[in-house]
N, C-alpha and C positions, 0 to 999 in steps of 0.2 A: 920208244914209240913216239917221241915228239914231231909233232906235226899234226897228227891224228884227235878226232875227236875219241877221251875213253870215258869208257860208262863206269859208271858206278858197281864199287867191290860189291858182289853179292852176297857175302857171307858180313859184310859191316849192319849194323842195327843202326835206326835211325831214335832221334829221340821226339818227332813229333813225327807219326808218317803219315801219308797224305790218304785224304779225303779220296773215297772209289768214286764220288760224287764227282770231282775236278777230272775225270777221265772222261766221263761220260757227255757227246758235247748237250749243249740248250736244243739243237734241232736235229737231235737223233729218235729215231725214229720207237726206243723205247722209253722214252717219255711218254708220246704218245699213248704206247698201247699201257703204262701204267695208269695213267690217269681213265681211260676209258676202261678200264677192269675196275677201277675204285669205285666209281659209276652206278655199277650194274649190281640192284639186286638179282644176286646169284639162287636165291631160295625158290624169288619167282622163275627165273629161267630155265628152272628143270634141275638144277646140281645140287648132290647130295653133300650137304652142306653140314651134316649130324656126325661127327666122330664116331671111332668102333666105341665098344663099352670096355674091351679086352685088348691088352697089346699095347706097344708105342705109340703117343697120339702121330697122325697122318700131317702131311703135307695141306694148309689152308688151299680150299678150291680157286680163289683168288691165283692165288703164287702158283699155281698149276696151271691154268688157266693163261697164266701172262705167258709163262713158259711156249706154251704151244699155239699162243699168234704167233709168237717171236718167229717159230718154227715155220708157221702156215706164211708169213710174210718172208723168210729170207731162204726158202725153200729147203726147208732142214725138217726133214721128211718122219724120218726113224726114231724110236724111240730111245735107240741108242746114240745115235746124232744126237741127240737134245741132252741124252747126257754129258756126252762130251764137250757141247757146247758150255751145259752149265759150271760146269768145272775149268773152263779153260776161257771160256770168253769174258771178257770186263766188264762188256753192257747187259748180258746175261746176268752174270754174277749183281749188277747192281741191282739189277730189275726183278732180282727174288731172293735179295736179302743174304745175298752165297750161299743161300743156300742149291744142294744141289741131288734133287733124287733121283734113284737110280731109275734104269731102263725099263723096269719091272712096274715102279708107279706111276711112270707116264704111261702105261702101255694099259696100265688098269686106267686110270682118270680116263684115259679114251674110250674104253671099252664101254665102262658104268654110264657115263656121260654124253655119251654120240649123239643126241639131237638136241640136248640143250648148247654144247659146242657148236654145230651147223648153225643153231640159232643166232648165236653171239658173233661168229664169224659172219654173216649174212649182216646185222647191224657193224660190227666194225668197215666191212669193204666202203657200207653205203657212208657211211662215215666219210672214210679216207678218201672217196671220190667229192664228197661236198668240198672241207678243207683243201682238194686237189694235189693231193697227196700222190697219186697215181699217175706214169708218166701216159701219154698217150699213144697206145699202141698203132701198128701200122699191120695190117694184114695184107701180103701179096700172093695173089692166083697167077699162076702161070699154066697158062693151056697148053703147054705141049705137051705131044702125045708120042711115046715111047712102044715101040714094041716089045714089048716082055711076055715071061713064063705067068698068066694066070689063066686061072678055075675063068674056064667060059662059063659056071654057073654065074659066077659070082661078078662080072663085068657089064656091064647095061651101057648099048648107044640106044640113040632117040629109036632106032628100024625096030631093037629088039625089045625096045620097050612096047611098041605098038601091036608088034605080034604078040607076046605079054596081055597086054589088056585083051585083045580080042581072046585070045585062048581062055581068059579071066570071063570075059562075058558069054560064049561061048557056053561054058563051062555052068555057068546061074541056068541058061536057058534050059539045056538039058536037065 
């Protein structure tokens, strides 16, 4: 195969191997959300924060936590997605230690924790819009109007909405 770039034997051992750190670049985007999870007392914001008493200790709310910005930011929805993510992605893997928990404890972290999360989520966006982190969207309307199969309930021009109201007012008087 001369000519060709080849990669490195994968069953060879290295004798210093590299830093997961030198993967991940300076202005990626979980940096950020590391450093803003380190931030945050989590005690105040609602997450249960207290270990079981019984069983393997749990996954830090922290490193749980970072997991499912990562998720709400690069639209990696599931709680199975995020496991696979953890196991398979680099910036992932750095940004929780490689650690990597199953389907079942992110699905619970969400479940126990759902408004202290909205909360932290709600402070991260406003965040990420200060820094200008976020590109700037472009929303387009387009008025054309199509003839299709819909529910005449459910369709409203300005005629039917005026007959509407009056039926509405109508309606109080009697």
């Amino acid at each position: 195969m001369s000519g060709f770039i080849v990669g490195a034997d994968r069953s060879q051992t290295t004798l210093f191997p590299e830093a997961l750190d030198d993967y991940v670049a300076e202005e990626s985007a979980v940096r950020v959300i590391d450093l803003f999870v380190d931030e945050q007392d989590l005690m105040t914001l609602g997450f249960k924060t207290e270990p079981a008493d019984t069983g393997r200790p749990g996954y830090h709310p922290a490193t749980m936590l970072k997991l499912y910005i990562y998720g709400y930011l690069n639209q990696v929805s599931t709680s199975r997605s995020l496991e696979k993510e953890a196991q398979r992605n680099v910036e992932v893997m750095w940004l929780t230690g490689r650690l990597a928990p199953d389907f079942k404890t992110v699905a619970d972290f969400r479940r126990d924790n759902g408004a202290a999360i909205r909360k932290v989520c709600g402070q991260f966006v406003v965040l990420c819009r200060k820094l200008k982190l976020f590109q700037k969207a472009f929303v387009a309307i387009d008025g054309s109007k199509f003839k299709a199969l819909n529910n005449r309930d459910r369709n409203f021009t300005q005629a039917k909405m005026q007959r509407r109201y009056k039926q509405i007012d109508d309606s109080i008087v009697r």
